[in-house]
KOLVEXMI-932086 format. One record per residue (C-alpha): residue in one letter; residue number from 0; x, y negated, z. Coordinates in pm, whole numbers, padded with zeros to 5 digits, always signed. Example, Ala and Ser with C-alpha at 12.3 -4.5 7.8 and 13.67 -1.06 7.14 Angstrom:
<sites>
+------+-----+--------+--------+--------+
: rest :  nr :      x :      y :      z :
+------+-----+--------+--------+--------+
:    a :   0 : +01230 : +00450 : +00780 :
:    s :   1 : +01367 : +00106 : +00714 :
+------+-----+--------+--------+--------+
</sites>
This chain:
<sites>
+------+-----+--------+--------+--------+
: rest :  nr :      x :      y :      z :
+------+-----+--------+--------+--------+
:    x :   0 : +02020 : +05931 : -00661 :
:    x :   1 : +02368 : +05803 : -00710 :
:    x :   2 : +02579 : +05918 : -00934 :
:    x :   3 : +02859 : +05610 : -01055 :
:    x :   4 : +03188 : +05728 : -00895 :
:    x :   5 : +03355 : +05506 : -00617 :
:    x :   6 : +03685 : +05737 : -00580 :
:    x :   7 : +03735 : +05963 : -00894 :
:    x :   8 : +03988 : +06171 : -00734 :
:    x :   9 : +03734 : +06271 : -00485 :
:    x :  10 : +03407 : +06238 : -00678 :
:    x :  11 : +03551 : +06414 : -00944 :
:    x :  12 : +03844 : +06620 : -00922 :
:    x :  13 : +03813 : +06772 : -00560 :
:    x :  14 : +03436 : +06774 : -00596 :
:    x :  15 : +03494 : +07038 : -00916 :
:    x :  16 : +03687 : +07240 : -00698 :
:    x :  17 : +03376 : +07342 : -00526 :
:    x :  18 : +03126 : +07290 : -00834 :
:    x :  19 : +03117 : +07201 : -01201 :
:    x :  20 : +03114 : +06858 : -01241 :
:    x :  21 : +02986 : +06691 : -01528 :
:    x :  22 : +03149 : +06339 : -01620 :
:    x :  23 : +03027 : +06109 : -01825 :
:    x :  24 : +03227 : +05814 : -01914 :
:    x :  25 : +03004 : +05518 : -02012 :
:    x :  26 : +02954 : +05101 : -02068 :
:    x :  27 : +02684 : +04859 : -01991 :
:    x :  28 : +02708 : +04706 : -02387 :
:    x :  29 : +02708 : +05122 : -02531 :
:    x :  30 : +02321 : +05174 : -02656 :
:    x :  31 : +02381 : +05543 : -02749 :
:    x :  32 : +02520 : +05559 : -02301 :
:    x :  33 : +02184 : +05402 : -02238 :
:    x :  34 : +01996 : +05686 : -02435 :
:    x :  35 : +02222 : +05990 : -02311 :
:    x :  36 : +02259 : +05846 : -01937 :
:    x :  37 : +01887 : +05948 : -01789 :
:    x :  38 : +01893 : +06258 : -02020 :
:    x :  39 : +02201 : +06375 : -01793 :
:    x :  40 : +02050 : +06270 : -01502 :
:    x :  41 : +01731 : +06440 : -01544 :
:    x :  42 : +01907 : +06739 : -01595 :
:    x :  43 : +02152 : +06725 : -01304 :
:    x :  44 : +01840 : +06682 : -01097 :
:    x :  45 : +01691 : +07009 : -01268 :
:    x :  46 : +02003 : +07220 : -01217 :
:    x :  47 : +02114 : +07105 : -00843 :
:    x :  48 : +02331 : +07329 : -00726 :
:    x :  49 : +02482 : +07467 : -01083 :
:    x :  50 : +02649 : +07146 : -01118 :
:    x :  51 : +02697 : +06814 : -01033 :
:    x :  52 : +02703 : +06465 : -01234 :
:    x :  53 : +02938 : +06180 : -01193 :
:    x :  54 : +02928 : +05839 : -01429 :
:    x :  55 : +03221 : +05655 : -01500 :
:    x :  56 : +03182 : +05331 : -01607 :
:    x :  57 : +03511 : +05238 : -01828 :
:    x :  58 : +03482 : +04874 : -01822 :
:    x :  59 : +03549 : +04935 : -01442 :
:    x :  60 : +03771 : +05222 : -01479 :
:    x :  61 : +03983 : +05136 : -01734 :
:    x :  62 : +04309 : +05323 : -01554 :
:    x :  63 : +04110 : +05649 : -01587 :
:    x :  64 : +03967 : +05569 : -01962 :
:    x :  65 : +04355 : +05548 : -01996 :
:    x :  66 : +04442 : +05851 : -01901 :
:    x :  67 : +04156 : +06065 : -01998 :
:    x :  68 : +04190 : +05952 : -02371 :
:    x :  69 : +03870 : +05818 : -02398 :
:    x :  70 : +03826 : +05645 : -02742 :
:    x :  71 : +03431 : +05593 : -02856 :
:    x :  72 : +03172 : +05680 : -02622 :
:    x :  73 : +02963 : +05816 : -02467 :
:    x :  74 : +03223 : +06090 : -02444 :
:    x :  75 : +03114 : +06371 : -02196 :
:    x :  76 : +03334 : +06606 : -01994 :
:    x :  77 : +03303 : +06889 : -01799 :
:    x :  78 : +03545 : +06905 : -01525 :
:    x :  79 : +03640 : +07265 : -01282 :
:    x :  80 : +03891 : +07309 : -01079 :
:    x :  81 : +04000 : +06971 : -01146 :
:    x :  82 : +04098 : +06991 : -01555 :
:    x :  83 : +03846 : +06898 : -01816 :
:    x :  84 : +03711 : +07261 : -01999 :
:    x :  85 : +03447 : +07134 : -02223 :
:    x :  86 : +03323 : +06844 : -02335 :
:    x :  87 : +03140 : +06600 : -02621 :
:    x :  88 : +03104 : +06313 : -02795 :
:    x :  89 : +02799 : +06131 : -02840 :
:    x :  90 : +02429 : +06107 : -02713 :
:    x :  91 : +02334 : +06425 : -02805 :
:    x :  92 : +01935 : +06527 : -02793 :
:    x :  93 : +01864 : +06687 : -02496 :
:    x :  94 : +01789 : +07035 : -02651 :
:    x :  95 : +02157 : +07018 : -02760 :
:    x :  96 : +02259 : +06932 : -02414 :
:    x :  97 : +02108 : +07193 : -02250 :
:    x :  98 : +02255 : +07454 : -02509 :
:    x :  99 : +02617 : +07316 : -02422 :
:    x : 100 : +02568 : +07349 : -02081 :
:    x : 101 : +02438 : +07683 : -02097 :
:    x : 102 : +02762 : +07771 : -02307 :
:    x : 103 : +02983 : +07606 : -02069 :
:    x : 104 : +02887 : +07615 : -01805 :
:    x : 105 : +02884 : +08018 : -01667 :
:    x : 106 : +02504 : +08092 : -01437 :
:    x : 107 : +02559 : +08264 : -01133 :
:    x : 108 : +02322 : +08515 : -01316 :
:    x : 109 : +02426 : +08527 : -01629 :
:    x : 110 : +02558 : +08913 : -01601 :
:    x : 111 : +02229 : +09058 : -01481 :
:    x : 112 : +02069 : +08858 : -01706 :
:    x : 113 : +02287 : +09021 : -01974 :
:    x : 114 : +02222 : +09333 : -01853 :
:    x : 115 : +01831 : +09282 : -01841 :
:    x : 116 : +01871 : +09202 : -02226 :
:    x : 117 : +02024 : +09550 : -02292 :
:    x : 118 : +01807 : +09703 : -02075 :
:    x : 119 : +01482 : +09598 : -02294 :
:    x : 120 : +01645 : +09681 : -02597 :
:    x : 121 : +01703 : +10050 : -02451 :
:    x : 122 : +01296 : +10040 : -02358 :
:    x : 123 : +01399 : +10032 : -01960 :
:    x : 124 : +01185 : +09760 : -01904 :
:    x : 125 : +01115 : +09873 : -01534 :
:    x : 126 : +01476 : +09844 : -01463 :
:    x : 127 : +01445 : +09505 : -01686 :
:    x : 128 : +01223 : +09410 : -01473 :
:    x : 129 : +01352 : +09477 : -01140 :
:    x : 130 : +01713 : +09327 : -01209 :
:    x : 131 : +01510 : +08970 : -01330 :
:    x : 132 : +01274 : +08953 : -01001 :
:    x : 133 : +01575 : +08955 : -00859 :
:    x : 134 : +01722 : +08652 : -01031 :
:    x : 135 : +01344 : +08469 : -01027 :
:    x : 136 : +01384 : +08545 : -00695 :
:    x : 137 : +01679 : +08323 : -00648 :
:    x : 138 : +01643 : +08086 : -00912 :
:    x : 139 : +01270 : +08049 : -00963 :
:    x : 140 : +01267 : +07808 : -01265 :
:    x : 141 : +01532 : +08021 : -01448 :
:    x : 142 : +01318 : +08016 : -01778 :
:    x : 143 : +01505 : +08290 : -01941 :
:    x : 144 : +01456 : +08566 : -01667 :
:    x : 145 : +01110 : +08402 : -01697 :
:    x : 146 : +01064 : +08483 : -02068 :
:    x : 147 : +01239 : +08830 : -02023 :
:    x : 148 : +01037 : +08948 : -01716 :
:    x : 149 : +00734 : +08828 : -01906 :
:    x : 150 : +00888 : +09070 : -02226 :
:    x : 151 : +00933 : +09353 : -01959 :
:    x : 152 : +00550 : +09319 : -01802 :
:    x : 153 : +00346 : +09215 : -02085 :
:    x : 154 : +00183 : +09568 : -02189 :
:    x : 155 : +00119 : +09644 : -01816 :
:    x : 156 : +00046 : +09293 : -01670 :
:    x : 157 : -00007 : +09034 : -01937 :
:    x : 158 : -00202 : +08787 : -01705 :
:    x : 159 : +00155 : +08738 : -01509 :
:    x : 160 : +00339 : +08769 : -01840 :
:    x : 161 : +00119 : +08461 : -01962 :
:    x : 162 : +00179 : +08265 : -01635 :
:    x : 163 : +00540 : +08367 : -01649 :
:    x : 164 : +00557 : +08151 : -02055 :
:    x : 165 : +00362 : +07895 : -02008 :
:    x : 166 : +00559 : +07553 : -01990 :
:    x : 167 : +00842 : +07670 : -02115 :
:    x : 168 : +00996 : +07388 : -02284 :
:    x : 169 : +00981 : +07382 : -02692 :
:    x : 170 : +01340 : +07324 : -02691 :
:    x : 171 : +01431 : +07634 : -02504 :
:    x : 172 : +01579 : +07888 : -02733 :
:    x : 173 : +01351 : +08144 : -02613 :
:    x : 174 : +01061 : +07919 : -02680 :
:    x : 175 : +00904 : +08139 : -02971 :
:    x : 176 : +00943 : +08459 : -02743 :
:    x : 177 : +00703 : +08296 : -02553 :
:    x : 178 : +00420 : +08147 : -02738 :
:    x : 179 : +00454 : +08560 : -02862 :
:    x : 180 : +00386 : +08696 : -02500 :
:    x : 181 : +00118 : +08444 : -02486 :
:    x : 182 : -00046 : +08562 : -02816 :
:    x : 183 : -00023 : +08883 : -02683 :
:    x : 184 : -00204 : +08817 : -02341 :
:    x : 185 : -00470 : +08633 : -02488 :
:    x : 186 : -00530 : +08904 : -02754 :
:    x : 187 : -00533 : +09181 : -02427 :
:    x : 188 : -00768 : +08960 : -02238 :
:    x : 189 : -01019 : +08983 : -02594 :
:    x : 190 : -00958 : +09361 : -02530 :
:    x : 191 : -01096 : +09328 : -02208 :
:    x : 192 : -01358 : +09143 : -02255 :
:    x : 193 : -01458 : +09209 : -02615 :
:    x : 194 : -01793 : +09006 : -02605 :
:    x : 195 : -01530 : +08693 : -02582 :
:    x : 196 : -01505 : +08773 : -02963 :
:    x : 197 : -01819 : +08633 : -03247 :
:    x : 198 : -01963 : +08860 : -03411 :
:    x : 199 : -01843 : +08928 : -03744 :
:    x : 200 : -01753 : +09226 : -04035 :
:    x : 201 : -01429 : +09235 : -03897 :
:    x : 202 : -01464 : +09263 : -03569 :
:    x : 203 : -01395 : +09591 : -03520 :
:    x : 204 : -01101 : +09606 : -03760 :
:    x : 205 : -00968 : +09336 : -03486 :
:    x : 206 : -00997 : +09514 : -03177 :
:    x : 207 : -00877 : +09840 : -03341 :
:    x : 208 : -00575 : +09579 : -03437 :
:    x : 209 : -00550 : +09487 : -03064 :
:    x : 210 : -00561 : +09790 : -02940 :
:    x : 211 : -00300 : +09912 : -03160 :
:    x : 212 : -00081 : +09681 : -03054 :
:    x : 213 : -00148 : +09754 : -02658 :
:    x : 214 : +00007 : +10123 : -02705 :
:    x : 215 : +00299 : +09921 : -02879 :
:    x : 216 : +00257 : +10091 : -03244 :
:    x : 217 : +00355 : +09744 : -03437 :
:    x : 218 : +00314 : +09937 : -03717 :
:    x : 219 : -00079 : +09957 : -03755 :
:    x : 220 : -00121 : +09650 : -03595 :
:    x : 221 : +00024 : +09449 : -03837 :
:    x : 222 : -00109 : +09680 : -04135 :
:    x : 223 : -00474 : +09665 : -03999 :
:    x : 224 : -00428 : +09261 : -03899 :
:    x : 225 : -00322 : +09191 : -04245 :
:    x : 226 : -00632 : +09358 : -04334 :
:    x : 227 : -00827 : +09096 : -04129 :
:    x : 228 : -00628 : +08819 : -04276 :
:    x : 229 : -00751 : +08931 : -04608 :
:    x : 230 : -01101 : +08949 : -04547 :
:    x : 231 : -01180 : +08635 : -04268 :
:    x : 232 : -00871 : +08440 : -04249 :
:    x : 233 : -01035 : +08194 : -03986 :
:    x : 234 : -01167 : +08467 : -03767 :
:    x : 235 : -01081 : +08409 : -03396 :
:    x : 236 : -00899 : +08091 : -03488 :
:    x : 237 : -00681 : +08218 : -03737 :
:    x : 238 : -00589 : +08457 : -03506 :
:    x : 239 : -00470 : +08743 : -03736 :
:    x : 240 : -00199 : +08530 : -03886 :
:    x : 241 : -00067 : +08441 : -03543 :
:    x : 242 : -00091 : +08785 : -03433 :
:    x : 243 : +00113 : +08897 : -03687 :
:    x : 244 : +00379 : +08633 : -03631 :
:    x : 245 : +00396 : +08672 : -03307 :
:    x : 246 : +00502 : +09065 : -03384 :
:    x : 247 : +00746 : +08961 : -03618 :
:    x : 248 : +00914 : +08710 : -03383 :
:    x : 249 : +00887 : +09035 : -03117 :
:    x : 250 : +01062 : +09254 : -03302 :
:    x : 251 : +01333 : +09020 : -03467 :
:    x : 252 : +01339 : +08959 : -03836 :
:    x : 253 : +01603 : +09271 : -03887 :
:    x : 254 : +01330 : +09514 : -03738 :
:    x : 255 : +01227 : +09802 : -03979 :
:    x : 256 : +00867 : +09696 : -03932 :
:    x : 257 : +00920 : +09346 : -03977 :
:    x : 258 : +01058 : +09403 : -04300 :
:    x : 259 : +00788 : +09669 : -04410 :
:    x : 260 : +00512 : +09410 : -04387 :
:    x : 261 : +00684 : +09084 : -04439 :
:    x : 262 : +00619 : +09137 : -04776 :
:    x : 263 : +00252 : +09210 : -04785 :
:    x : 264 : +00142 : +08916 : -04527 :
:    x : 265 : +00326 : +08676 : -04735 :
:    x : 266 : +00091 : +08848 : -05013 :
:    x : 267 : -00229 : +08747 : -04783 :
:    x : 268 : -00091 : +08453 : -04662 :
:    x : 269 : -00050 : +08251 : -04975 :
:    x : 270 : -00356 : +08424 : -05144 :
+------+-----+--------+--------+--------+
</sites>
């Protein structure tokens, strides 16, 4: 796919009347263009339809390097409605990228999205739920209604919830939300299927953990997992430890319960 501009005033300043258009003024000799260049195109290709890229080489464009006060680059600008809104300097990592864009520019979902958030934090998560398979629905790689529908469903259908997380890239911010939900499905499927499990003292103390944290009481979960982390550290692949993180990342740092055992798995931890 194309994207080097042949009439800017068409490629770039009509074409952001209709969508976002992201333009990235560049040289042949810039090594830093090289790096950023297929970073924004692989992400234009991932968000067709959101918004569009156009390259603008400013050894052939000087007239518009001119005018756009383009100094050092790779300088980046976002262009709606015809005037630049955002922009940066630099080749940025991609993680970074995607942040900005996020920030800049607005998803056609954003607000329900929003709303979804609020919703969980209320404990609606069937109305969660039914506002993000409506976005999925639209936008099915949208990895934040992903991570949030698999937040809403994991108690009731953690073998979606897991298929919902997995992939998600490590440099989404949401990425620890999700290796959570898929601690938490693997630890229901054990439930299930408790033979999955060796044979050990604490075995039992485990699935009373797991079961604890099924009917959502964080509390002895994370009391009777620190327990196992005390007495078999390595049982089910360290699996205590991870449990408990995974709550803590759940719940956010500020939570009540977080705080309450913080203290005490540290303790265990570095025992």
């Amino acid at each position: 796919m194309g994207f080097e501009i042949t009439d800017f005033a068409h490629d770039v300043l009509d074409r952001s009347r209709e969508i976002p258009v992201v333009v990235d003024f560049w040289a042949e000799w810039c090594a830093p263009c090289r790096v950023l260049g297929p970073i924004l195109e692989k992400l234009a290709a991932q968000n067709a339809g959101r918004w569009v890229l156009a390259k603008v080489n400013t050894e052939e464009h000087q007239d518009i390097a001119v005018k756009y006060k383009i100094g050092s680059i790779p300088d980046v600008k976002l262009f709606i409605d015809g005037t630049v809104v955002d922009g940066f300097l630099g080749a940025l990592p991609e993680y970074a990228i995607v942040k900005w864009l996020k920030n800049a520019i607005p998803g056609e979902f954003d607000d329900r999205i929003a709303e979804s958030l609020d919703l969980l934090k209320s404990g609606r998560t069937d109305d969660a739920a039914f506002l993000l398979e409506q976005v999925l629905e639209a936008e099915p790689e949208n990895e934040e209604a992903k991570v949030l529908l698999g937040r809403a469903i994991v108690f009731t259908d953690p073998g979606r919830a897991a298929s919902l997380c997995a992939g998600i890239d490590v440099t989404n911010e949401l990425y620890g939300t999700a290796e959570a939900l898929l601690q938490y499905a693997r630890l229901f499927g054990k439930r299930n299927a408790p033979g999955l499990l060796a044979e050990a003292p604490v075995k039992t103390l485990y699935l009373d953990a797991i079961d604890s944290l099924a009917r959502q009481d964080y509390d002895s979960a994370l009391e009777k997992m620190i327990r196992v982390m005390g007495e078999d550290r390595a049982y089910d692949d360290d699996g205590a430890r991870k449990t408990c993180i995974a709550v803590f990342h759940f719940l956010g740092e500020e939570h009540e319960i977080t705080k309450k055992h913080r203290h005490a798995f540290g303790m265990v931890l570095n025992a």
